[in-house]
N, C-alpha and C positions, 0 to 999 in steps of 0.2 A: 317509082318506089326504089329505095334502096337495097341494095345489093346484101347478101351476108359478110361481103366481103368490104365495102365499101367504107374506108374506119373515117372519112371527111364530118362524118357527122355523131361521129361517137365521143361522149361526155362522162366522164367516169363519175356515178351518182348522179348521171342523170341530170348535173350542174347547169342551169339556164334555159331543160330545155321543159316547155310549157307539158306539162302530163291532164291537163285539164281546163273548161272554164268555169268558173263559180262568181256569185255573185254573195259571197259568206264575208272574205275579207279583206282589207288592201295594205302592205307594207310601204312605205317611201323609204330606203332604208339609209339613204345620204340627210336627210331632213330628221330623222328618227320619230317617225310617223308611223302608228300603228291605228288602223280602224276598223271597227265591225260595223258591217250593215252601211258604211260611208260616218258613221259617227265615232269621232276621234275616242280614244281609250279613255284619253285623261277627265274626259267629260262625264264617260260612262263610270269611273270607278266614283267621282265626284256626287253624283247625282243618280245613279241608277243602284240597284240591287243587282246578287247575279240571277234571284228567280227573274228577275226583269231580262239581263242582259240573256242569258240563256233561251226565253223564250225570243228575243232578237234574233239572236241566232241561227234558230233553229226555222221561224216563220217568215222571217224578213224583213218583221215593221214593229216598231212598239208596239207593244199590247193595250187596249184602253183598261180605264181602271176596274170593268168585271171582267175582262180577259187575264188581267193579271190576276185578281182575286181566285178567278177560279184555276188558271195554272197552279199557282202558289197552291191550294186548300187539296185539288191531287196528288200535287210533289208529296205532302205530309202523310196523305193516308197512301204511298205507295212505298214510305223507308223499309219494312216491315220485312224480313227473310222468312224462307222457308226454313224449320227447323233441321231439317234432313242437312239443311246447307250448313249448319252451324257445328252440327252434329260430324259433317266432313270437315270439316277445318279444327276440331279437337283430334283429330287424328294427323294434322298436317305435321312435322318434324318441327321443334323448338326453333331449328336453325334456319327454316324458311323464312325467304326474303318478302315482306308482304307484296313486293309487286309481283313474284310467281304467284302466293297466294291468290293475290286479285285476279288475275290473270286465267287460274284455276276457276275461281267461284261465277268469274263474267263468261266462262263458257260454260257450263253446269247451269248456271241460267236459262241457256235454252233448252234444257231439258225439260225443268221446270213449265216455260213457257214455250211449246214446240211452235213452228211455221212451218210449212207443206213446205218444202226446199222447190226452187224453182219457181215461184209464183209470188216473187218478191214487187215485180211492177204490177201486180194485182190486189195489192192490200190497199184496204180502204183505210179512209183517213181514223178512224175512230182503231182501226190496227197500229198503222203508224204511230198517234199516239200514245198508246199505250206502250210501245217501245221506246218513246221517250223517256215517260215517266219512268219507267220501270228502272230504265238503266241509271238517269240522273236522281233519283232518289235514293236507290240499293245503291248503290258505289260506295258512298260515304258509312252506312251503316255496317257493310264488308268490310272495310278499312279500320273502324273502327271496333267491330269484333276479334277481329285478326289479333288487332294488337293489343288490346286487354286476355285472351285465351292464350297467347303465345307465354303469357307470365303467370299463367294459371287461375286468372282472374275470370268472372262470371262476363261475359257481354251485357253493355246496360242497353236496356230497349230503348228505341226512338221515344222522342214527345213531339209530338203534333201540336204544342203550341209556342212552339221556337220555332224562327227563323234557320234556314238551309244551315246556316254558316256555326250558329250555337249551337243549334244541335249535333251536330260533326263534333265542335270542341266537349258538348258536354258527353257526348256518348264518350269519348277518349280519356275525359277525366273523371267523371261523375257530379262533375263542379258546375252548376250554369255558369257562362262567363260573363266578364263585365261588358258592359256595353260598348267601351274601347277596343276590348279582343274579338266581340264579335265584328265590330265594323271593320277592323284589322283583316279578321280573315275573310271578310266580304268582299273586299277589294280583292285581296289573293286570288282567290279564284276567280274573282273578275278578270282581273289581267293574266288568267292563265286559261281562259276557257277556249281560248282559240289564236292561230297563228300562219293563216294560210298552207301550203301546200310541205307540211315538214314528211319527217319518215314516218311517223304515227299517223297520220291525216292520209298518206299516201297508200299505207297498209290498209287503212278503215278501207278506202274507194277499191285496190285491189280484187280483196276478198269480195266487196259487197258485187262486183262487175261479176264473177260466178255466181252469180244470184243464193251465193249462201246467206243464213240467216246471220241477223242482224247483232246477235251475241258473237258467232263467229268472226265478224267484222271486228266488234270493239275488243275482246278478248284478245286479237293479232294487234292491232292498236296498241293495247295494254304492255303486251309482248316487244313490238317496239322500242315504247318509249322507254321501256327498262332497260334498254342498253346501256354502257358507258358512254354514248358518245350522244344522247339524247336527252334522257329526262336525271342523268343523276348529276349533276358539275352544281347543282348546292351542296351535295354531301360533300362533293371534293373543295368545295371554299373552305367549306367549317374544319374540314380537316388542316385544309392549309393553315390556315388562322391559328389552328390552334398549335401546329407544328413550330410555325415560328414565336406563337408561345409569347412576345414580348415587343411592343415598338420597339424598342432597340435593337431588337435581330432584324428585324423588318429589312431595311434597304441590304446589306450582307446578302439575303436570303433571295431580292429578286433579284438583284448582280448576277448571282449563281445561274439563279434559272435564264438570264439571256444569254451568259455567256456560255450554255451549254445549250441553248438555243432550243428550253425546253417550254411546255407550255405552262401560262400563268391562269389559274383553275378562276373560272368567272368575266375572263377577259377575251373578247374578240366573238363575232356570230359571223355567218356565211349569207348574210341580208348588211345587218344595221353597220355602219361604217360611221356610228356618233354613239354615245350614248344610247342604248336602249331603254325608250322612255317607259316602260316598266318595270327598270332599273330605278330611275327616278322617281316614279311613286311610292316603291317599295322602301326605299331610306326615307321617304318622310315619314311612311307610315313608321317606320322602326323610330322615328323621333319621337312623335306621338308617346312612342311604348313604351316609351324611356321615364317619360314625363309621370308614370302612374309604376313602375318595376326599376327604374333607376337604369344608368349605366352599364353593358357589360363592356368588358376591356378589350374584348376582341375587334368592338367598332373600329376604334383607335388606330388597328390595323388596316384594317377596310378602307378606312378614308385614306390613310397615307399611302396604300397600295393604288387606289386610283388616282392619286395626284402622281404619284412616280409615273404609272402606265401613260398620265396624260404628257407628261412631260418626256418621255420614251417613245412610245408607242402611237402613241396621238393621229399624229399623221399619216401612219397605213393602216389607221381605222381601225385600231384595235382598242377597242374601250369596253366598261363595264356591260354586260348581260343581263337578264334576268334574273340568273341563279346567283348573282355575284351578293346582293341583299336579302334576296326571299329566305336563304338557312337561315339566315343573322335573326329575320320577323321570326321564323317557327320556333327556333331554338327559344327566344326570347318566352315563347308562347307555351313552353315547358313540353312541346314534341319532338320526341325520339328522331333523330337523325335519318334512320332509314324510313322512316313514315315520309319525308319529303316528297318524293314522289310517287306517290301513291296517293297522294295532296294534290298532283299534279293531275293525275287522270280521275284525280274526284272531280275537278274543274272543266278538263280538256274535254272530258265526253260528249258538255254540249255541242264543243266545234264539229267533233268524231262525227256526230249524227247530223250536224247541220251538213255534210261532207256526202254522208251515206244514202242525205233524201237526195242529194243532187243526184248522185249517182245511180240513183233509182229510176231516175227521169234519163239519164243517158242511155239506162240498159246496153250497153258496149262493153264485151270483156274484154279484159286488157289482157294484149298479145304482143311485147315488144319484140323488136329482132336482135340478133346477138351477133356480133363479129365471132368467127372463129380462128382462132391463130393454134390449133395444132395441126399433127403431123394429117399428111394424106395419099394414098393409093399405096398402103401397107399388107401385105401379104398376110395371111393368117399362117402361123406357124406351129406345127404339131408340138403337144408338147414332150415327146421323148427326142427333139431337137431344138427345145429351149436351154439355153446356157443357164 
């Protein structure tokens, strides 16, 4: 074992070095391959739902067609909050960001629904489930009260005869959507429910290795992914885009940012080194959306930003991300800019948890080592002889 001293093997973030084995999901990131379950993305946003891909996820194998019916018909009767919970988020501040909010409400959860702390590798399977449901169901309904109360607006209650994905859109607008925007945001959370080993995925397994409960887990999750350097770089597209305001500033605008060798908001990940191919679903889909809402002029932008990057940057593998389309799809889809991610862990939770049951079967707490580079064999000093 290594030493505290020993820095031969210290990675700052942890870059390369394996913190786990899962059988959830596989990156190629030279090839720009992403799969769940060993089945490529592109097939699953193609062909599968996320009640589908989700229960993938989380079990291991497609579901036959009454394993999916009856996941699907629980997902429905579990959107449903506790009033006490709705009743705490009219008191949150106007200026609350909904991913604190979420963040607040997925830990309050386990109030609501307590587990004996410590007896996390002793819950039976009909436990387990139910802490699926609970949390991929409520997320979206949280999300979606947040941001109708924050404007003084009633929360609209779920309906249970919509799909995961409308129902989300129409609790935020009050509008059923069309059947375009619902399959629009089907895919979205398809390709956002899961992405192997990131800092959100790594917080779920942390906490859950203290055998804390499983709100715990996703609520640090939640907390994570809120960072600026994780789940928000769509807000920061949409702002770019909209900063440079005009094709015509466009090239001027990325000149600047290489020549001060600053970063381009949507471009480059710390895996894919090609296009990330949920980058590329994500602009068909916004074509699709074009086809039925027209045009917006910020595309115009986007696309010539990625032909510049490709022609610049190309070659040390900096290209378009995930976030670099998905603002462009929500905006399109008449959602508030900070709601994007909180869109994202309405998605992500199913990986969180497909993460959390691994982790349940590991029962190992995580205990890394730490280099120490301060001072040592310092004297304690009185302090009426402290300078």
């Amino acid at each position: 074992m290594a030493s505290t001293q020993d820095i031969s093997c210290y990675s700052p973030g942890l870059a390369g070095i394996p913190v786990a084995e899962s059988g959830v999901s596989t990156i190629d990131g030279q090839k720009g391959v992403l799969a769940y379950r060993g089945i490529d993305i592109e097939e699953l946003a193609e062909k599968s739902s996320f009640e589908e891909t989700s229960y993938l996820l989380i079990y291991g194998h497609l579901p036959s067609q009454d394993e999916l019916a009856s996941w699907d018909d629980e997902l429905r009767h579990h959107r449903r909050i506790k009033f006490r919970i709705r009743d705490m988020m009219k008191c949150f501040p106007e200026s609350a960001h909904p991913m604190d909010a979420l963040q607040a409400c997925v830990a309050v959860l386990g109030m609501y629904y307590p587990m004996e702390k410590g007896l996390n590798q002793q819950l039976g399977e009909d436990e387990i489930r139910e802490v699926y449901l609970r949390l991929i169901a409520k997320l979206p309904t949280i999300v979606a009260a947040h941001a109708r109360m924050r404007k003084g607006d009633d929360p609209i209650q779920p309906r249970d005869n919509l799909s995961h994905a409308a129902n989300f859109l129409y609790m935020l607008t009050g509008d059923e959507p069309s059947p375009l925007a619902e399959r629009i945001m089907d895919v979205a959370l398809i390709v956002h429910a899961e992405h192997t080993m990131n800092a959100s995925t790594f917080s779920t397994i942390v906490v859950a290795s203290s055998q804390a409960d499983p709100y715990s887990s996703i609520s640090a999750a939640v907390g994570s992914l809120s960072g600026a350097l994780h789940g928000g770089a769509n807000e920061d597209v949409l702002h770019m885009l909209d900063e440079i305001g005009t094709l015509a500033n466009a090239e001027s605008y990325l000149k600047s940012k290489l020549a001060n060798k600053e970063k381009i908001a949507g471009l480059g990940h710390r895996v894919y080194k090609t296009k990330d191919p949920r980058a590329t679903l994500l602009q068909k889909l916004y074509g699709d959306l074009t086809k039925e809402l027209g045009e917006d002029p910020t595309y115009e932008i986007a696309k010539y930003i990625e032909q510049f990057s490709k022609e610049t940057l190309g070659k040390k593998g900096v290209c378009p991300n995930v976030d670099f389309y998905s603002g462009i799809v929500y905006r399109k889809l008449g959602i508030d800019t900070d709601l994007f991610t909180p869109i994202f862990a309405v998605s992500r939770v199913s990986g969180w948890l497909a993460h959390w049951r691994e982790q349940l079967a590991d029962g190992r707490i995580y205990r890394p080592m730490q280099i120490y580079n301060g001072v040592s064999n310092q004297n304690y000093t009185p302090i009426e002889k402290r300078g």
